[in-house]
Biopython code that builds the backbone (N, CA, C, O; Angstrom):
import numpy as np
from Bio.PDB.StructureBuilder import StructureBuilder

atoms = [
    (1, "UNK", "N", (121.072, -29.364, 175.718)),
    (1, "UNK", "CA", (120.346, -28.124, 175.949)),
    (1, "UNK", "C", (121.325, -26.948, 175.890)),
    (1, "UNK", "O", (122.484, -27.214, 176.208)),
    (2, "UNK", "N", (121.081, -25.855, 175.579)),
    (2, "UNK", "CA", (121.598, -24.505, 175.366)),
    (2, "UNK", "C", (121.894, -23.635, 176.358)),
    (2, "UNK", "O", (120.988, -22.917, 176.780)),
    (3, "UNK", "N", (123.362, -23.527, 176.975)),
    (3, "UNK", "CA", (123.268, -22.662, 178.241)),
    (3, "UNK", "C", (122.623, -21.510, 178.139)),
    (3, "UNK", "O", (122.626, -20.701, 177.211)),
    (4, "UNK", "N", (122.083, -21.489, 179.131)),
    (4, "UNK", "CA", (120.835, -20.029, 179.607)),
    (4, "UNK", "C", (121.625, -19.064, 179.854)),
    (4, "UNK", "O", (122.353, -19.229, 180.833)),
    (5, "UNK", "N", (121.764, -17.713, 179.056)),
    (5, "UNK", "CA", (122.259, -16.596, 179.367)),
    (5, "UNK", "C", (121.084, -15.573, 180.227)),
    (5, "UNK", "O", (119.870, -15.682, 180.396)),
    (6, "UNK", "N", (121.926, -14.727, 180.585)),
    (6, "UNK", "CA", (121.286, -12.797, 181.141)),
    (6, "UNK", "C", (121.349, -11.987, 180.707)),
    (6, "UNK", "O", (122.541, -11.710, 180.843)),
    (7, "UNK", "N", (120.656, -10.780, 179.871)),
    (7, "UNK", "CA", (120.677, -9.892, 179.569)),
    (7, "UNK", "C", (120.012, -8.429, 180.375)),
    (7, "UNK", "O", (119.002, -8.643, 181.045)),
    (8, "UNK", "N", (120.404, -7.331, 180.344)),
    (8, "UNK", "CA", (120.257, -6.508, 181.114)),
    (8, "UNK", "C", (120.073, -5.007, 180.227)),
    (8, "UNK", "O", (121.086, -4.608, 179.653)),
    (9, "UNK", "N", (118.978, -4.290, 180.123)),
    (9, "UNK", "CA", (119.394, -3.290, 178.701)),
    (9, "UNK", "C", (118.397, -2.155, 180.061)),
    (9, "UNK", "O", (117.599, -2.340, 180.980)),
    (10, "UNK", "N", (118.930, -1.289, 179.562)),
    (10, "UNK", "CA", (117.916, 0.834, 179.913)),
    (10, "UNK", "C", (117.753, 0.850, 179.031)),
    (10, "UNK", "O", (118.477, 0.507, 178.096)),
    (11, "UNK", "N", (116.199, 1.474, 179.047)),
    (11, "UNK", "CA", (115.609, 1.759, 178.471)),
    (11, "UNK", "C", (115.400, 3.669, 178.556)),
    (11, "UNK", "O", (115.229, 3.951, 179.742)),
    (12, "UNK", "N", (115.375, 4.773, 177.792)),
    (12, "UNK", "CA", (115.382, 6.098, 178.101)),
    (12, "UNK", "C", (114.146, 6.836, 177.390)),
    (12, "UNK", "O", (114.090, 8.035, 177.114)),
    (13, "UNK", "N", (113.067, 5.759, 177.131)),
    (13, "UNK", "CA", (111.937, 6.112, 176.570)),
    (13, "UNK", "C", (110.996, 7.580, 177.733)),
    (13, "UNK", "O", (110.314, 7.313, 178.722)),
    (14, "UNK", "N", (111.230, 8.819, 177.269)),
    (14, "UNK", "CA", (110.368, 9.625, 177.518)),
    (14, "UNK", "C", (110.798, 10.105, 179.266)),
    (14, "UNK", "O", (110.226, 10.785, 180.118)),
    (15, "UNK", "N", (111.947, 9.430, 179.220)),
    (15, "UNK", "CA", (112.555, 9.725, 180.407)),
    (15, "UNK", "C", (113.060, 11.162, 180.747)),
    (15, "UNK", "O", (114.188, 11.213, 180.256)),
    (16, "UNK", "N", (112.750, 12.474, 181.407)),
    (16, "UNK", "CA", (113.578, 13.311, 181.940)),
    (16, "UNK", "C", (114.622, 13.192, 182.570)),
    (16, "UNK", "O", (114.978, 12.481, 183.510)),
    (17, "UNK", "N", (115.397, 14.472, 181.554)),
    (17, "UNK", "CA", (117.133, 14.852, 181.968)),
    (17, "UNK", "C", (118.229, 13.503, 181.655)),
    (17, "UNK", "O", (119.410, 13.512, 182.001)),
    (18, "UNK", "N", (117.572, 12.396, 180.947)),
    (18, "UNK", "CA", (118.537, 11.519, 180.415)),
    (18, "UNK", "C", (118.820, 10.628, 181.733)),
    (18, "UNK", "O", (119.878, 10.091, 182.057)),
    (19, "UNK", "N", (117.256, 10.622, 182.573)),
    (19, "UNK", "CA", (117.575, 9.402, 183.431)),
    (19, "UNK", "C", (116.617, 7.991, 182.740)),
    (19, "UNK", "O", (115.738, 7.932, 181.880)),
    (20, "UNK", "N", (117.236, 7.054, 183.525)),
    (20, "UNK", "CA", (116.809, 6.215, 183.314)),
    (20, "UNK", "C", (115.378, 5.629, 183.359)),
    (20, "UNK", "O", (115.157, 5.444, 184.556)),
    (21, "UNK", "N", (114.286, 5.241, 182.633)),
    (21, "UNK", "CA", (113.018, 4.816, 182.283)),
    (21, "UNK", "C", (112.782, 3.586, 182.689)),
    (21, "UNK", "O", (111.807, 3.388, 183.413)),
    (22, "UNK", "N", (113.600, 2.550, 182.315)),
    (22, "UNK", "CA", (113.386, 1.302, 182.641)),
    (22, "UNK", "C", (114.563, 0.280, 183.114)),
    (22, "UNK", "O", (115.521, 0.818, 182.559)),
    (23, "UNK", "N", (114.889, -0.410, 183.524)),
    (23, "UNK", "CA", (115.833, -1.520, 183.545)),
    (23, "UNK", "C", (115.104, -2.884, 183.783)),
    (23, "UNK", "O", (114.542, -3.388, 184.755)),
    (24, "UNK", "N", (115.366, -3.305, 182.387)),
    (24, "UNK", "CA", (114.946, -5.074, 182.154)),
    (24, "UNK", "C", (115.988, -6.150, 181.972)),
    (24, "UNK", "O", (116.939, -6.127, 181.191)),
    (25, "UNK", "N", (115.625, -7.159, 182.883)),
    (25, "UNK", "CA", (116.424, -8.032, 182.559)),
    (25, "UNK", "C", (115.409, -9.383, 181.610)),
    (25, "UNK", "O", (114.223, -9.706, 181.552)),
    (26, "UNK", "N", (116.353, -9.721, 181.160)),
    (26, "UNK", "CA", (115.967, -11.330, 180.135)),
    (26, "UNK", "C", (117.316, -12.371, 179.843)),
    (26, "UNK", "O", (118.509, -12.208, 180.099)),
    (27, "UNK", "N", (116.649, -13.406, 179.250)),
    (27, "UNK", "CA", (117.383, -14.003, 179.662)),
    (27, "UNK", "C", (117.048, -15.081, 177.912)),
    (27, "UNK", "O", (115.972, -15.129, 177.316)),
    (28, "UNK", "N", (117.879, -15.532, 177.656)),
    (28, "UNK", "CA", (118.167, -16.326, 176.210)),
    (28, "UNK", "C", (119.008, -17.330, 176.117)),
    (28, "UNK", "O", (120.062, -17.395, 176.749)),
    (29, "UNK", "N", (118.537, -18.291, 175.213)),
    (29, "UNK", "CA", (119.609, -18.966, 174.797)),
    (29, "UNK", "C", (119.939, -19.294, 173.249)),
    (29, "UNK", "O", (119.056, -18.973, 172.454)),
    (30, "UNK", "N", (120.786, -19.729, 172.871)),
    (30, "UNK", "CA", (121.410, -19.764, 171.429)),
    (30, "UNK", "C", (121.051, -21.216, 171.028)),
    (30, "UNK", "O", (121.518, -22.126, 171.713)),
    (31, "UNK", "N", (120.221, -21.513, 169.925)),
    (31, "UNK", "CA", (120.548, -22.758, 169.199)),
    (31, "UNK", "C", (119.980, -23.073, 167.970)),
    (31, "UNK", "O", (118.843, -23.087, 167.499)),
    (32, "UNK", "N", (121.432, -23.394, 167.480)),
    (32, "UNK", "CA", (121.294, -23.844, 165.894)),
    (32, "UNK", "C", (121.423, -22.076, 165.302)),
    (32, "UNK", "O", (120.844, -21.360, 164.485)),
    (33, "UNK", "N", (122.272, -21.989, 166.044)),
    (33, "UNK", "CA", (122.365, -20.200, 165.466)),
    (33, "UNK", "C", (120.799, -19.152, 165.796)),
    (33, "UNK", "O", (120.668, -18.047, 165.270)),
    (34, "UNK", "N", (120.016, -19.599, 166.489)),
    (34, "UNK", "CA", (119.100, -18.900, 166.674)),
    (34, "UNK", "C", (119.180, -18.486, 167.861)),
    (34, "UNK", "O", (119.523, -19.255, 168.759)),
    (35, "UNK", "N", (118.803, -16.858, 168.154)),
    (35, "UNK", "CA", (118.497, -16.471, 169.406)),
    (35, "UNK", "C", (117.634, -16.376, 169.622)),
    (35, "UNK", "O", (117.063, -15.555, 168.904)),
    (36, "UNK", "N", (116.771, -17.025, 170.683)),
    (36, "UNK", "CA", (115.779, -17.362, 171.399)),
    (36, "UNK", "C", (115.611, -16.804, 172.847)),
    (36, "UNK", "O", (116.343, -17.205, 173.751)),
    (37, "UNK", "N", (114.477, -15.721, 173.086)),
    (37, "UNK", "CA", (114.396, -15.227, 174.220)),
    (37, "UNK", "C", (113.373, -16.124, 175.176)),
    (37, "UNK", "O", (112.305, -16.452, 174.659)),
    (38, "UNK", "N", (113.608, -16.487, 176.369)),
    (38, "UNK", "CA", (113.542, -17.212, 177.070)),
    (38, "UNK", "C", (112.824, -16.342, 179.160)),
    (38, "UNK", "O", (113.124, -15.284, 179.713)),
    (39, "UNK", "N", (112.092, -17.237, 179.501)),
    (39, "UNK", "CA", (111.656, -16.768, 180.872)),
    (39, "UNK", "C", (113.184, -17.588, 181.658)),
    (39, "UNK", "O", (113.937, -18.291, 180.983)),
    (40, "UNK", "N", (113.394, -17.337, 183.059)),
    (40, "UNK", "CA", (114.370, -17.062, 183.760)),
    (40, "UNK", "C", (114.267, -18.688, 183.802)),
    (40, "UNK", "O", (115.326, -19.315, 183.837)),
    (41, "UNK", "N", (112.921, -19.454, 183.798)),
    (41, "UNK", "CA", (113.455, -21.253, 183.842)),
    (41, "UNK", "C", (113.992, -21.550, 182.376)),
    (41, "UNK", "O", (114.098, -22.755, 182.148)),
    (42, "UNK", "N", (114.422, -20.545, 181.139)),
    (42, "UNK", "CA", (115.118, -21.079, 180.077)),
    (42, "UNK", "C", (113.957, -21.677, 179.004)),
    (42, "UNK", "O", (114.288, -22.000, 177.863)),
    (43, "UNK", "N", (112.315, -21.814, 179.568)),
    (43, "UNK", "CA", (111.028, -22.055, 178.165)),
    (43, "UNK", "C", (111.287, -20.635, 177.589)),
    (43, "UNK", "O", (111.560, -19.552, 178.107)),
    (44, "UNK", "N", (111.080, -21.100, 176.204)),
    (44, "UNK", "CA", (111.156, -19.775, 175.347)),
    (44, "UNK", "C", (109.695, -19.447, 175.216)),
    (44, "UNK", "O", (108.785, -20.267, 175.100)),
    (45, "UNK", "N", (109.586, -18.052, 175.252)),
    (45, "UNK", "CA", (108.441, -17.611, 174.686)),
    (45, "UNK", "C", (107.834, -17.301, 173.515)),
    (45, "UNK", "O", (108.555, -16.702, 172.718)),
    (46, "UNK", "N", (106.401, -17.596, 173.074)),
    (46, "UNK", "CA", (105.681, -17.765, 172.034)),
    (46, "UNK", "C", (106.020, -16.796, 171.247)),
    (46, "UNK", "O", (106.482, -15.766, 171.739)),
    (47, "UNK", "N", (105.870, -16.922, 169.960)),
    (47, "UNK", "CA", (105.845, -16.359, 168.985)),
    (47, "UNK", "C", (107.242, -15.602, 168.087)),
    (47, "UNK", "O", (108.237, -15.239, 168.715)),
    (48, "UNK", "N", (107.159, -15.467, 166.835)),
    (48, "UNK", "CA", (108.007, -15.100, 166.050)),
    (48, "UNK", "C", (108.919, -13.915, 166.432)),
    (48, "UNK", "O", (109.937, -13.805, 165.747)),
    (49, "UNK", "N", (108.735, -13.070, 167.349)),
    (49, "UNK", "CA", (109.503, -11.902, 167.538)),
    (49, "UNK", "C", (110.211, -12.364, 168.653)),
    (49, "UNK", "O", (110.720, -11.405, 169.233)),
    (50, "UNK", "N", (110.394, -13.158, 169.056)),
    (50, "UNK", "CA", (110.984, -13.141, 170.398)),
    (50, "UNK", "C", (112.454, -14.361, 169.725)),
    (50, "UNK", "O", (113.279, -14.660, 170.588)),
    (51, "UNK", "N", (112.627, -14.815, 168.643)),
    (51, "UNK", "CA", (114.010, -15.123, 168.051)),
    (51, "UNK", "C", (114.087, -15.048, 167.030)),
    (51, "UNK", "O", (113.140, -15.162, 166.252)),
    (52, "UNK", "N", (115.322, -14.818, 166.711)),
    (52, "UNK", "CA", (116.443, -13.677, 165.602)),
    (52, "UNK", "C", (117.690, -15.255, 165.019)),
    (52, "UNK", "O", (118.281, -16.071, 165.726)),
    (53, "UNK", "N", (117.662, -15.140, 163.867)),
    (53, "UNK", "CA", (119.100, -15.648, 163.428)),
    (53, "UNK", "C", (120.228, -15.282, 163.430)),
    (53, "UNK", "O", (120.248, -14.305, 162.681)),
    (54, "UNK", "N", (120.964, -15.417, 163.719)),
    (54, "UNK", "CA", (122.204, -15.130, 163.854)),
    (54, "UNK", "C", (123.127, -15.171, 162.827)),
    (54, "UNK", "O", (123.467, -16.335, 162.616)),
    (55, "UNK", "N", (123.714, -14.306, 162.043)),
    (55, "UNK", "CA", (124.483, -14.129, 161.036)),
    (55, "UNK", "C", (126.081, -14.146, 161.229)),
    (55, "UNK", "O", (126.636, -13.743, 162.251)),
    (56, "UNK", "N", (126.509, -14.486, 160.496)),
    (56, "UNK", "CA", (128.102, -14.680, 160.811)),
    (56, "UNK", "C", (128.545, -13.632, 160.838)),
    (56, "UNK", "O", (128.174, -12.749, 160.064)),
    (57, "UNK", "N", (129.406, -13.477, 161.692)),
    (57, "UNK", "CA", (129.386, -11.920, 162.722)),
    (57, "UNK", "C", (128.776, -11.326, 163.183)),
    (57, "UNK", "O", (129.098, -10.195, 163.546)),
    (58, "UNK", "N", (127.876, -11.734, 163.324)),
    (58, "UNK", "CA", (126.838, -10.989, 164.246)),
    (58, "UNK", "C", (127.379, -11.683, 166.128)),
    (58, "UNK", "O", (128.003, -12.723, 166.341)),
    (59, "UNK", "N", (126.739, -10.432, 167.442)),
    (59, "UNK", "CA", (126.927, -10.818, 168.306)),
    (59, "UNK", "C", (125.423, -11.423, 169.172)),
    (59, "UNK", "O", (124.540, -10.697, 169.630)),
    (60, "UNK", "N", (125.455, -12.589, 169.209)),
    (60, "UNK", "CA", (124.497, -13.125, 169.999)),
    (60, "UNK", "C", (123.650, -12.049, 170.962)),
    (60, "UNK", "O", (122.469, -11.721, 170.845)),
    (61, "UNK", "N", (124.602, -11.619, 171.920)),
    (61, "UNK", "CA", (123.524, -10.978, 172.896)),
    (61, "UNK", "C", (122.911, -9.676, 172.645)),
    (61, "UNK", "O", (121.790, -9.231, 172.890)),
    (62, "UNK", "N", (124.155, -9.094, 171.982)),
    (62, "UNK", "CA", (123.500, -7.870, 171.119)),
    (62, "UNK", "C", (122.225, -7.940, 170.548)),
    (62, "UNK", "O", (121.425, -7.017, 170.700)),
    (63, "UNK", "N", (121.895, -9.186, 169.754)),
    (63, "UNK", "CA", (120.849, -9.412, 169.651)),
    (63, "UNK", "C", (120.210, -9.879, 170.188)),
    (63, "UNK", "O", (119.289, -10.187, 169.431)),
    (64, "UNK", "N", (119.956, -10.313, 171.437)),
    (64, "UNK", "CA", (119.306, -10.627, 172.334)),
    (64, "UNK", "C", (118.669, -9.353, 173.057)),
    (64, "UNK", "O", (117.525, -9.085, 173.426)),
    (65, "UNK", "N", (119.718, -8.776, 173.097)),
    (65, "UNK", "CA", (119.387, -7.465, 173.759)),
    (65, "UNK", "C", (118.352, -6.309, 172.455)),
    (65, "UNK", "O", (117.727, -5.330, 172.863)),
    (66, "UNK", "N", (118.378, -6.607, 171.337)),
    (66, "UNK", "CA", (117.310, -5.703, 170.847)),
    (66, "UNK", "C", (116.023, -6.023, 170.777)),
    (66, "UNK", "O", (114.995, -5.362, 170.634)),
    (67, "UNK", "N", (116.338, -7.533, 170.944)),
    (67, "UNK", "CA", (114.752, -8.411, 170.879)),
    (67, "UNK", "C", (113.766, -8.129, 172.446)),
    (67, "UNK", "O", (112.539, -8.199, 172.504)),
    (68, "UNK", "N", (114.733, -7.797, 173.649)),
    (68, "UNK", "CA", (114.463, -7.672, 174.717)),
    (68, "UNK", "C", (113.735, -5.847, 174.832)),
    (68, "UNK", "O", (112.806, -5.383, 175.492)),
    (69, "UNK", "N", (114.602, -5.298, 173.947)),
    (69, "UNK", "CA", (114.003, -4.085, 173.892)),
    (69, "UNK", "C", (113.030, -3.516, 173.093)),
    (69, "UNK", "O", (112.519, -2.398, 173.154)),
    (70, "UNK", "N", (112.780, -4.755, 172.075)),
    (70, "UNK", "CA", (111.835, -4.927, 171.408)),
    (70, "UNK", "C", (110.453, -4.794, 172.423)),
    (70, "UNK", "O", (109.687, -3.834, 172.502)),
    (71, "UNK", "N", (110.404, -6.164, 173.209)),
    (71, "UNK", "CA", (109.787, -6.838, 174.116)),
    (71, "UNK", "C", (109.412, -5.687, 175.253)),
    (71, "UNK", "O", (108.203, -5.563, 175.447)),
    (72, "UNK", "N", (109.938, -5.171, 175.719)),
    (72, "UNK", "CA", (109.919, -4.096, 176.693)),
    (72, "UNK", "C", (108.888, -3.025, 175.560)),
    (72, "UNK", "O", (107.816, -2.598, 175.991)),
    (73, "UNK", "N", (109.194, -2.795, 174.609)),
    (73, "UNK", "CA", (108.244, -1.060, 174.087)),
    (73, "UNK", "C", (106.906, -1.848, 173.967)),
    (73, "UNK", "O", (105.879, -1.281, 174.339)),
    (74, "UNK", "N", (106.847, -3.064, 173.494)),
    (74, "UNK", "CA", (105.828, -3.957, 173.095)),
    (74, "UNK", "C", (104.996, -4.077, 174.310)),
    (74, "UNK", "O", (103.829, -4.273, 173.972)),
    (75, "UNK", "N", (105.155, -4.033, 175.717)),
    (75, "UNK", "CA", (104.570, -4.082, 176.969)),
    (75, "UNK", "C", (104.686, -5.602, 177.023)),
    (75, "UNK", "O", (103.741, -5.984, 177.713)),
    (76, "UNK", "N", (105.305, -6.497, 176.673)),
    (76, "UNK", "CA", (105.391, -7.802, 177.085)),
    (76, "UNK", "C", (106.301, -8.216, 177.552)),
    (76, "UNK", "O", (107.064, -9.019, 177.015)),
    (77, "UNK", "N", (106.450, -7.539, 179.148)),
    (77, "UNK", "CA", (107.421, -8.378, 179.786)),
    (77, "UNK", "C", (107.166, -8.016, 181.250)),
    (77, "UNK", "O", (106.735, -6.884, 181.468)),
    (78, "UNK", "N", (107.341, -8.693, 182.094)),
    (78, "UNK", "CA", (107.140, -8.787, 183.323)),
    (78, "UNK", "C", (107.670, -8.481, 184.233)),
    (78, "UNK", "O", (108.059, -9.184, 185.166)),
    (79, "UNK", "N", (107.774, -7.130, 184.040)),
    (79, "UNK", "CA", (108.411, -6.052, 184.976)),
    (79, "UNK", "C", (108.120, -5.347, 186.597)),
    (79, "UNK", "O", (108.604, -4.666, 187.501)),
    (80, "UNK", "N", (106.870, -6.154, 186.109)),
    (80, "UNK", "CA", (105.525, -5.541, 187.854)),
    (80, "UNK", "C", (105.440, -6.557, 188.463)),
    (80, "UNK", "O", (105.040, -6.546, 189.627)),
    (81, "UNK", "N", (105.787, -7.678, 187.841)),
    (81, "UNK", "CA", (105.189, -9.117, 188.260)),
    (81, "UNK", "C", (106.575, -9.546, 189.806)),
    (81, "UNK", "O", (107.473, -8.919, 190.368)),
    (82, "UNK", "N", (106.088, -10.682, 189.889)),
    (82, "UNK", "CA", (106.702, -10.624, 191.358)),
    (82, "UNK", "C", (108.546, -11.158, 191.583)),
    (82, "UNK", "O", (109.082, -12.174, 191.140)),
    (83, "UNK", "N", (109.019, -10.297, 192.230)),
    (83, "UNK", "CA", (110.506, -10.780, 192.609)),
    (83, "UNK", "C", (110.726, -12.204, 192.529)),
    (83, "UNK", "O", (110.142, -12.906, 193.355)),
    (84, "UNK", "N", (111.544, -12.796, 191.588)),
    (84, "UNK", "CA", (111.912, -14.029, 192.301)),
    (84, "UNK", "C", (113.063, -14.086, 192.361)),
    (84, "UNK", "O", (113.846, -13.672, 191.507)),
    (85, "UNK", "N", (113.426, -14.810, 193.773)),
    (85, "UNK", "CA", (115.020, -14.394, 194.169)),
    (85, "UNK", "C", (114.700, -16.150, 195.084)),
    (85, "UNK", "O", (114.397, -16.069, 196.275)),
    (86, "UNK", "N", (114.792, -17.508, 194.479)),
    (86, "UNK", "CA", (114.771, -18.837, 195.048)),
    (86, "UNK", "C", (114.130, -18.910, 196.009)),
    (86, "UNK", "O", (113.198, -18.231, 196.439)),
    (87, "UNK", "N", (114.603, -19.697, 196.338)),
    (87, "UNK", "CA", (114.178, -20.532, 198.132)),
    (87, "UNK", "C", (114.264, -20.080, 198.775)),
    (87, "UNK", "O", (115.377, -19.727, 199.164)),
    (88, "UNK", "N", (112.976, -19.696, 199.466)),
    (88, "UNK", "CA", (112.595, -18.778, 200.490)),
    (88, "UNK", "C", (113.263, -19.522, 201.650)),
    (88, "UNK", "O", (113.466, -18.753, 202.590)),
    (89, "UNK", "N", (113.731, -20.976, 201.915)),
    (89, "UNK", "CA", (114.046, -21.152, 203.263)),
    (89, "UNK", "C", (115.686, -20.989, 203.143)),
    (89, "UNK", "O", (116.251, -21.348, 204.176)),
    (90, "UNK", "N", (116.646, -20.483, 202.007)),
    (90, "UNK", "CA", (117.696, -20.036, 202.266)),
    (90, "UNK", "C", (118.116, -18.756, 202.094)),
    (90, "UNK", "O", (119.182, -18.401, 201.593)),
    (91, "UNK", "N", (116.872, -17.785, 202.710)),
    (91, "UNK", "CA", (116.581, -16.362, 202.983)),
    (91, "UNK", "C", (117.179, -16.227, 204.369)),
    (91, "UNK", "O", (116.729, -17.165, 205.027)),
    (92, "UNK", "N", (117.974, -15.499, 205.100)),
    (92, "UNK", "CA", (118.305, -15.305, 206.702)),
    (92, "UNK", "C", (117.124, -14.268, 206.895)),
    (92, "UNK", "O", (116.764, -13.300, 206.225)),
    (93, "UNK", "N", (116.668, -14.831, 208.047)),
    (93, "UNK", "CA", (115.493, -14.108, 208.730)),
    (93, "UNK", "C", (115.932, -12.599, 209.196)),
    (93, "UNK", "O", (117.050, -12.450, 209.688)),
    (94, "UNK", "N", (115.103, -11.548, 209.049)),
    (94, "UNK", "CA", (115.820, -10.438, 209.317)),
    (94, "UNK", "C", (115.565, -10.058, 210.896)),
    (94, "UNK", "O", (116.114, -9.074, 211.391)),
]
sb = StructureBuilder()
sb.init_structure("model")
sb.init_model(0)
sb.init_chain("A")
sb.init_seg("    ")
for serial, (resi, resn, name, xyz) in enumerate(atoms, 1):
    if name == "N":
        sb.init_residue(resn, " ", resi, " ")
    sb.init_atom(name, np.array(xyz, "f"), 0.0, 1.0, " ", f" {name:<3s}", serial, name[0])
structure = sb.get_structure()
């Protein structure tokens, strides 16, 4: 299997004074020279836009990262949806 990377891109779509609009994270992995964008358990998601070939010299995440920003103008990504941050029972109680 293909180690699971992180990607992290701003977005400055329509944003005032050159602040920041969005911050998305995603997450990919590489195989057989393909970049494949992936949910945080590493299943890739459906369809043709979401992986890119990789050309000799080309940088993997770079392209990961345009497919992600692809994904973001496209409204398909799960930005509202809910925090996940593991196991709630190795949370310290506040």
């Amino acid at each position: 299997m293909s180690e699971l990377r992180k990607v992290t891109i701003v977005t400055m779509d329509g944003a005032p004074y050159g602040m920041p609009d969005k911050i998305a994270k995603g997450f990919y992995i590489v195989d057989r020279n393909v970049v494949i964008l992936t949910d945080f358990r590493g299943k890739p998601f459906a369809g043709s836009g979401n992986r890119k070939l990789v050309k000799r010299g080309e940088n993997p995440e770079l392209i990961a990262k345009a497919l992600l920003r692809e994904r973001v103008a496209g409204g398909h990504h799960d930005m509202d949806g809910p925090i996940r941050c593991g196991d709630p029972r190795l949370v310290a109680p506040v």
